[in-house]
N, CA and C of each residue as an Amber inpcrd file, in Angstrom:
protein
   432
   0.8550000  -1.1830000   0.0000000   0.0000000   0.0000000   0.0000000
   0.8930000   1.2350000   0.0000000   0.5240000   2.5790000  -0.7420000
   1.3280000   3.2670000  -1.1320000   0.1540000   4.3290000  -0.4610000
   0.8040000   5.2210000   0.3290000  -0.0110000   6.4700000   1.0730000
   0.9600000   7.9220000   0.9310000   0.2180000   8.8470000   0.8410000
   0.5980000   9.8130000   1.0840000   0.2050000  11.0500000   1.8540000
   0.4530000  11.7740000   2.6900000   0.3240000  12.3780000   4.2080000
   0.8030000  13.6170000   3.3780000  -0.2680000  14.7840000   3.2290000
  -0.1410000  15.8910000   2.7100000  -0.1530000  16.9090000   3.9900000
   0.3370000  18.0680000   4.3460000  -0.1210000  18.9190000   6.0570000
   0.2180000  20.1720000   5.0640000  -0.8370000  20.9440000   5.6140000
  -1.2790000  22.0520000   5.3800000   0.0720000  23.4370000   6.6260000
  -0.0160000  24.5090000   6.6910000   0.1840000  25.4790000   7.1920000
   0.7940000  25.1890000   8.3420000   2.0370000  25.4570000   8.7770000
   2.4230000  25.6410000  10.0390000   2.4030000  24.0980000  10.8340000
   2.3790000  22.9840000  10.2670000   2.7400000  21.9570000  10.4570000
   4.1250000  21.8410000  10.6540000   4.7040000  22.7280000   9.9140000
   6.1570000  22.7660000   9.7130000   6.8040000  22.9800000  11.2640000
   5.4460000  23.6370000  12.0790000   6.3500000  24.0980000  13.6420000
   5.7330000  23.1880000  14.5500000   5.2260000  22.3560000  13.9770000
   4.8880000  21.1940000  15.0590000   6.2920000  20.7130000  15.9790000
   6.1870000  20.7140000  17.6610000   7.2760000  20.3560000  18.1970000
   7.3250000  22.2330000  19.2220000   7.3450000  22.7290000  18.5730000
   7.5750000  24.7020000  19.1330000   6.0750000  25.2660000  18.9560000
   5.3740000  24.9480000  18.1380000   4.1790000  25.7710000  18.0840000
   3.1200000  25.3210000  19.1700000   2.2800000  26.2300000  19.8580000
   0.9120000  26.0900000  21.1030000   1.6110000  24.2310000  21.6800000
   2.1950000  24.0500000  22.2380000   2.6420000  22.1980000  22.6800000
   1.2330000  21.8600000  23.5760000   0.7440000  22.9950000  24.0830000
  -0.1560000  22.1660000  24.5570000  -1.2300000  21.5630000  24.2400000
  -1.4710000  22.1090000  22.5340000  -2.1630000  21.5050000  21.5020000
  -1.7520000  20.9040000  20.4830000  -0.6190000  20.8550000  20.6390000
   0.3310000  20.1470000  19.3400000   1.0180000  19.0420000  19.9670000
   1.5800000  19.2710000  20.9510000   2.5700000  18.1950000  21.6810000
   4.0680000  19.0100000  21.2860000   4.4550000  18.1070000  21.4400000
   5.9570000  18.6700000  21.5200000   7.2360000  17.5090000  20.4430000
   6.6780000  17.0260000  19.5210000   7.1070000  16.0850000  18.7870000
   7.0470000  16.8810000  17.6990000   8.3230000  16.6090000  16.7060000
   8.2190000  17.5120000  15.0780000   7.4350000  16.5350000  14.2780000
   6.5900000  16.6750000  13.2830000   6.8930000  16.0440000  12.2780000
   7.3180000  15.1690000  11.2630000   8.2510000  15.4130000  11.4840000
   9.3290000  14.4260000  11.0230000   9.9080000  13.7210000  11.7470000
  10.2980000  14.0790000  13.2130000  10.6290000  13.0830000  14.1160000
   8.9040000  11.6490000  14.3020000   7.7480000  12.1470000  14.2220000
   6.7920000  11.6330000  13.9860000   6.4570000  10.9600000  12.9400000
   6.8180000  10.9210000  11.4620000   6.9580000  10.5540000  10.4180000
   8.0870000   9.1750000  10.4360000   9.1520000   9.1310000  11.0540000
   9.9770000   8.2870000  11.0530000   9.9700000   7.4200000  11.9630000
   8.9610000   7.2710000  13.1360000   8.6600000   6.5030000  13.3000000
   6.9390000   5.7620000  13.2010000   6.2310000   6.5770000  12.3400000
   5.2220000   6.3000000  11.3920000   5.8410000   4.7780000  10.4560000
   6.8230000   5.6100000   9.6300000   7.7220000   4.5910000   8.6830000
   8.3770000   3.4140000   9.5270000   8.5840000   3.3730000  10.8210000
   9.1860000   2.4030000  11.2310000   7.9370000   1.1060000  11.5100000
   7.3120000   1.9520000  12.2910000   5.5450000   0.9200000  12.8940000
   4.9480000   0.3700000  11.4480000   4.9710000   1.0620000  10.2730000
   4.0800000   0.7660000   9.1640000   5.2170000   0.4790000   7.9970000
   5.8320000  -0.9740000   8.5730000   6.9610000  -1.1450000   7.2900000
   6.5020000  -1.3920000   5.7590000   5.1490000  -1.8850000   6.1500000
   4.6780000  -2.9250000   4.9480000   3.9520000  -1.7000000   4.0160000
   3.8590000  -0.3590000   4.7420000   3.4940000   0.8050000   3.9830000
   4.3190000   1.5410000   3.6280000   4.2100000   1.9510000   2.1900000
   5.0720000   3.0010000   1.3160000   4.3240000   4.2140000   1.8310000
   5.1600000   4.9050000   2.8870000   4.5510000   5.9160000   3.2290000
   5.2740000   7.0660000   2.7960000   5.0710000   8.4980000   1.9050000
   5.4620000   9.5500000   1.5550000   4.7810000  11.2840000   2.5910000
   5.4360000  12.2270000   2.5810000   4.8210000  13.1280000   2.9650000
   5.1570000  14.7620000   2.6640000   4.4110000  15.2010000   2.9020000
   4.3240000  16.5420000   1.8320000   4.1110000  17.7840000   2.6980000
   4.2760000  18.9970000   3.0190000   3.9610000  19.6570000   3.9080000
   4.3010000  21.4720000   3.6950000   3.3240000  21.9100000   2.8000000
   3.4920000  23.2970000   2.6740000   2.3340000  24.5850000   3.2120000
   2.9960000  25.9180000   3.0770000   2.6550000  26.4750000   3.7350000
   1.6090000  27.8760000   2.6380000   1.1740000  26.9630000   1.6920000
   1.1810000  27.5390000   0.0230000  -0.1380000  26.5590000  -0.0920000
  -0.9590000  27.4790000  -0.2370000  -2.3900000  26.6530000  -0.4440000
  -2.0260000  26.0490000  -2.1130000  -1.5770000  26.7390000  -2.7280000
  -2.1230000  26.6360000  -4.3640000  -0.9100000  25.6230000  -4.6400000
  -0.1970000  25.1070000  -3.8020000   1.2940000  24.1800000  -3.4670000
   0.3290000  22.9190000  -3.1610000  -0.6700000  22.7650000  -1.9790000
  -1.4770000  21.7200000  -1.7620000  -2.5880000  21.4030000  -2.4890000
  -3.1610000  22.4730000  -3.8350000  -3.8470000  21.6890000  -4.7300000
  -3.1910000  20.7670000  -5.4830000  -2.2550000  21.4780000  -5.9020000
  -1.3030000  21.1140000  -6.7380000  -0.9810000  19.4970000  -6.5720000
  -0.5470000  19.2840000  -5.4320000   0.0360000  18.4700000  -4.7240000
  -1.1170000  17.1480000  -5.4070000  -2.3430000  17.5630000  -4.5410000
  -3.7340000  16.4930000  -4.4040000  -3.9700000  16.3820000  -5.7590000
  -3.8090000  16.9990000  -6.7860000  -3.8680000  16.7680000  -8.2670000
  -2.6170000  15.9450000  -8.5310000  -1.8550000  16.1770000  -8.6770000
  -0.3950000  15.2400000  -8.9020000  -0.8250000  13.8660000  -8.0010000
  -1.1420000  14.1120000  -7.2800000  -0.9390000  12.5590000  -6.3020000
  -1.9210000  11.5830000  -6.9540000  -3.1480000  12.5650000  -7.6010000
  -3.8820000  11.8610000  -7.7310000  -3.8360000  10.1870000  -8.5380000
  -4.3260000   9.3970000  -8.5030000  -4.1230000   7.3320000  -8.7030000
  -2.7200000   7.1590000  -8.5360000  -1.5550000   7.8400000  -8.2750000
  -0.0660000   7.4120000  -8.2320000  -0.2520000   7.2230000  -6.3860000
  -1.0410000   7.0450000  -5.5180000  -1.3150000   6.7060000  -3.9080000
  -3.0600000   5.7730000  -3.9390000  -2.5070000   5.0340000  -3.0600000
  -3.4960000   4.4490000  -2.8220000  -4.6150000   5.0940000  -1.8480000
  -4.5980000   5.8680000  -0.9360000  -4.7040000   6.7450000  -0.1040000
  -4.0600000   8.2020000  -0.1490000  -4.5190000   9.0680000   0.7480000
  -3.8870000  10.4660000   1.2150000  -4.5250000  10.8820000   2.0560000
  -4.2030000  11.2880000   3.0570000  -3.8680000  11.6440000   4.8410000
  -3.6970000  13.3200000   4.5020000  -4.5240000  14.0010000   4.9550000
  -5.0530000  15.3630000   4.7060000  -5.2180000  16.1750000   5.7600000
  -3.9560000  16.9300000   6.2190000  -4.1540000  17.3360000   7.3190000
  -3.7890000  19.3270000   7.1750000  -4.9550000  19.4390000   6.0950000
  -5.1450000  21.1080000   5.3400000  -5.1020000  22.2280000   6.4570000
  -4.7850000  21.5910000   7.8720000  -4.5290000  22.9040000   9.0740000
  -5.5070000  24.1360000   8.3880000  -5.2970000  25.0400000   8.9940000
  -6.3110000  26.1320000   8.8590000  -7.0000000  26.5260000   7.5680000
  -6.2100000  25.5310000   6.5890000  -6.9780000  25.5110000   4.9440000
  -8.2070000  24.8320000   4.7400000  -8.1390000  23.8600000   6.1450000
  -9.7390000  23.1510000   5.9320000 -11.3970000  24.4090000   6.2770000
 -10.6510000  25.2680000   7.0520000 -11.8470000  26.3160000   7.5160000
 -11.8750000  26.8530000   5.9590000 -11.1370000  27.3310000   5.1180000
 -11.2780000  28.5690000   4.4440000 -11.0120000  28.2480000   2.7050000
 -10.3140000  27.1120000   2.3580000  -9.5600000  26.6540000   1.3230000
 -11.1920000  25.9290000   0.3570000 -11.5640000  26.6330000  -0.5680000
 -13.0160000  25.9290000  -0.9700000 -11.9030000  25.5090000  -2.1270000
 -10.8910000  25.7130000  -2.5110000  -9.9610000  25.2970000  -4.0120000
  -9.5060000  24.2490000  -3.3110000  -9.0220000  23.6030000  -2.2070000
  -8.6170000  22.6120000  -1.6070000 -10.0510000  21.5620000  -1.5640000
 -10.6400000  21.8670000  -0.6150000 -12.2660000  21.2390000  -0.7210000
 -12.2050000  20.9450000  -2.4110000 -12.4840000  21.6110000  -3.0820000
 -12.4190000  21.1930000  -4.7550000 -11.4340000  19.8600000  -4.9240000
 -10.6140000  19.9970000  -4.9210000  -9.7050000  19.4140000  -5.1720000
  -9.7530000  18.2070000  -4.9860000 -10.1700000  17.8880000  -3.5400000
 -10.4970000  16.4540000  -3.0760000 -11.7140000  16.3100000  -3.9080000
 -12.8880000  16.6190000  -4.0110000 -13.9440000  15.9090000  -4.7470000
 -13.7420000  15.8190000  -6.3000000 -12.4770000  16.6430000  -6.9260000
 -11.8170000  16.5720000  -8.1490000 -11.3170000  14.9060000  -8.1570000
 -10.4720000  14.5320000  -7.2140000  -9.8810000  13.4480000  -7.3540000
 -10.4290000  12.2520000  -6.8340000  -9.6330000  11.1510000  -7.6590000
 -10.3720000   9.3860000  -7.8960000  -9.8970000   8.9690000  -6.5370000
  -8.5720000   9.0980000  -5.9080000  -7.9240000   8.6940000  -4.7560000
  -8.5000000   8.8160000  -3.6290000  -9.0840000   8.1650000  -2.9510000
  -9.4990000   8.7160000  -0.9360000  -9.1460000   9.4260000  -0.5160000
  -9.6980000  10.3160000   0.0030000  -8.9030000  11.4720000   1.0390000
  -9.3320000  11.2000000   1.8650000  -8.1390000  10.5730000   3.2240000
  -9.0400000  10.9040000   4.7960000  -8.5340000  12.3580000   5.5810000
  -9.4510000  13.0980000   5.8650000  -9.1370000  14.3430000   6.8270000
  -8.6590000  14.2110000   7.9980000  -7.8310000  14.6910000   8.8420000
  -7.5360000  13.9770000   9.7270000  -6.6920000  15.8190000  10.4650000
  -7.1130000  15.8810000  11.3960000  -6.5010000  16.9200000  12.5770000
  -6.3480000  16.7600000  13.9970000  -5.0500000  17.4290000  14.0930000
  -4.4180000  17.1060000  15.7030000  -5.1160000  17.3390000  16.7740000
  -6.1920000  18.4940000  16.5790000  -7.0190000  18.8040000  17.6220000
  -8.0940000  18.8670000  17.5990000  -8.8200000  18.9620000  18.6760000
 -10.2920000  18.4380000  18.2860000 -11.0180000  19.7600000  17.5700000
 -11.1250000  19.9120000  16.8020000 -11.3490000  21.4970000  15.7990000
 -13.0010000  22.0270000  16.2240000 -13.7480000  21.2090000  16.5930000
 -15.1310000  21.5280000  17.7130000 -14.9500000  21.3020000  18.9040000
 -13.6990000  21.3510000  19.7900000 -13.4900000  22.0350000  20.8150000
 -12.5410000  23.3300000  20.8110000 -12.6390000  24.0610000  19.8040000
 -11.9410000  25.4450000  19.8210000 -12.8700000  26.1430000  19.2920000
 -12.3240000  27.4070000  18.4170000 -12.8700000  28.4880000  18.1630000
 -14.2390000  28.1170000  16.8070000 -15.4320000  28.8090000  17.3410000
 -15.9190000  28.4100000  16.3600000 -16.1290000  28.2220000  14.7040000
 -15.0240000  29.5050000  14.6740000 -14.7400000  28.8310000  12.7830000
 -14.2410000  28.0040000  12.0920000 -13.6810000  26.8390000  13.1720000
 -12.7610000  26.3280000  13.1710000 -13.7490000  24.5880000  13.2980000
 -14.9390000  24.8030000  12.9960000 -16.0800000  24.0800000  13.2730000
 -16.9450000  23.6380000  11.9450000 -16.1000000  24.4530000  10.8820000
 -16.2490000  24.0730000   9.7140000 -15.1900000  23.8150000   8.5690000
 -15.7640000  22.7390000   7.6510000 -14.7330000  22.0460000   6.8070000
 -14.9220000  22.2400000   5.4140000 -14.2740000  22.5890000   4.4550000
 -14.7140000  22.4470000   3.3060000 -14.2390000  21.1380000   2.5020000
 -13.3630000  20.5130000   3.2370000 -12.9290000  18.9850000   2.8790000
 -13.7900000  18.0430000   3.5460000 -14.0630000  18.1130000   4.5410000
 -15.1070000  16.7880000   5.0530000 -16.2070000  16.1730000   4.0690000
 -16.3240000  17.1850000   3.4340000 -17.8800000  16.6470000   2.1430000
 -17.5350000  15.5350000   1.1830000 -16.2130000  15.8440000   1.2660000
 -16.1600000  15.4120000  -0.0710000 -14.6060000  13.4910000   0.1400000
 -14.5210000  13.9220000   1.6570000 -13.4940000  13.1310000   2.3070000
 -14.1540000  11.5650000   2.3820000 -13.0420000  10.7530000   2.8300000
 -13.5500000   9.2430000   2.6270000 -14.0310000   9.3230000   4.3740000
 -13.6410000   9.7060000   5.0710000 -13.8060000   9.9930000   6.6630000
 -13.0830000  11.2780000   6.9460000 -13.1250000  11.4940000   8.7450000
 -12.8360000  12.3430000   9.1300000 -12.2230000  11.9750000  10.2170000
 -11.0470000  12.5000000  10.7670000 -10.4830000  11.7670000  11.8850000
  -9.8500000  12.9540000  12.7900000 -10.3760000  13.3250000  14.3350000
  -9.6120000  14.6740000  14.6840000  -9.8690000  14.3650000  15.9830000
  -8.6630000  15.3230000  16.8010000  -8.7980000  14.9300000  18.9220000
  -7.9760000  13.9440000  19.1380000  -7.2610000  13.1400000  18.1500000
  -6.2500000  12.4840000  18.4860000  -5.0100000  12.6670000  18.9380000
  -4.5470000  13.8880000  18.8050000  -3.0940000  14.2850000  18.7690000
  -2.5700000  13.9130000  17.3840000  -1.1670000  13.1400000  17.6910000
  -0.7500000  12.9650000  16.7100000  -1.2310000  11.1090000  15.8100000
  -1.8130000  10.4200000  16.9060000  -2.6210000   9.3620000  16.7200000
  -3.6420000   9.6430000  15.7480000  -3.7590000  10.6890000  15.4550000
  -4.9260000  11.0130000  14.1260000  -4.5990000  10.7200000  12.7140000
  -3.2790000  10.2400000  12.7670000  -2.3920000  10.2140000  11.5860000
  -2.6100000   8.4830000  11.1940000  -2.3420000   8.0840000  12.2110000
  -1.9230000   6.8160000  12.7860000  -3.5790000   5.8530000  12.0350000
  -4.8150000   6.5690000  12.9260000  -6.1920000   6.0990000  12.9750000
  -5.9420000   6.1130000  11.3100000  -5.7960000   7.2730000  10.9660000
  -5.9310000   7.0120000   9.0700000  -5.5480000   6.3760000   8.2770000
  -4.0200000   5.7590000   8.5290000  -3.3890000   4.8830000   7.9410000
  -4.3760000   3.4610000   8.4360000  -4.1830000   3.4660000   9.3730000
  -5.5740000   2.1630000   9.8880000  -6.7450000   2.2550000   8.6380000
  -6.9050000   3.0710000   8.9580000  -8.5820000   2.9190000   8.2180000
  -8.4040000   2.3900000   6.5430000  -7.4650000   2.7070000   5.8950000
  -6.8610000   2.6280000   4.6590000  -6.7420000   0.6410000   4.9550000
  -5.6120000   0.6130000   6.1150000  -5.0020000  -0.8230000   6.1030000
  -6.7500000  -1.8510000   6.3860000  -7.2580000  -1.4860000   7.1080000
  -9.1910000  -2.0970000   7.4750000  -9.9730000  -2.3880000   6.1500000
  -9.6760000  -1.4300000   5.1570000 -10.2520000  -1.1340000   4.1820000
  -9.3420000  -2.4620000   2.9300000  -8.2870000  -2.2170000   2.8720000
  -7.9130000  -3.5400000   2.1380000  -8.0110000  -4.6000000   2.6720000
  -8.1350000  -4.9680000   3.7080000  -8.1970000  -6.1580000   4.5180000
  -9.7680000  -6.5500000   3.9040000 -11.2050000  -5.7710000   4.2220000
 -12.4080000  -5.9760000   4.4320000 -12.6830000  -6.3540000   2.3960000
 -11.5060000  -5.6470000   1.5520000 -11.3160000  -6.0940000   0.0320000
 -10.7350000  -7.5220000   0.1680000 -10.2630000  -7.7140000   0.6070000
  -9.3970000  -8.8820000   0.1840000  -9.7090000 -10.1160000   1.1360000
């Protein structure tokens, strides 16, 4: 299985940014051992701070992943060209955020990717990443 883990905005400061809503783990230190737990997955990841960088992205990826792990940070409130994008493409998108986004501010309570997403996964921390790759691995299992 071939996945790819796209992050939206300021993902990049995961580890230094709010820890008490982020945790205190980077990214990439999180990613590598993603790749270690999920050997049997070709896992890739992508992470800009450039909305018109993450259409881009979800168009290119599109049938070259079996999955994609969508974590559009503050692009899911506001990004309707992102939202597009996913219902543009053949590939699954699962949504997936670190915090529980209806226990904060209320604009933050709406998605323009959820409509169009294979699920939605958020309040996990960084286990939200984790639940998605699951749901992908459940999903070939319940095929095969």
């Amino acid at each position: 299985m071939k996945l790819l883990i796209i992050n939206g905005p300021n993902i990049n400061l995961l580890g230094k940014r709010e820890p008490g809503i982020y945790g205190t783990q980077s990214f990439e230190d999180f990613f590598v051992n993603l790749q270690f737990k999920y050997k049997d997955v070709e896992l890739s990841h992508f992470q800009s701070n450039v909305e018109g960088e993450l259409v881009t992205k979800l168009q290119d990826a599109d049938t070259e992943f079996d999955g994609i792990i969508l974590n559009a940070a503050a692009y899911t409130h506001t990004s309707i060209a992102i939202g597009d994008a996913v219902k543009g493409i053949m590939t699954a998108v699962v949504e997936v955020h670190i915090s529980n986004t209806f226990s904060r501010e209320e604009f933050r309570h709406n998605s323009f990717i959820s409509p169009a997403a294979k699920g939605v996964i958020l309040g996990f921390g960084m286990q939200s990443y984790e639940l998605a790759i699951q749901s992908f691995l459940n999903t070939v299992e319940d095929e095969g």
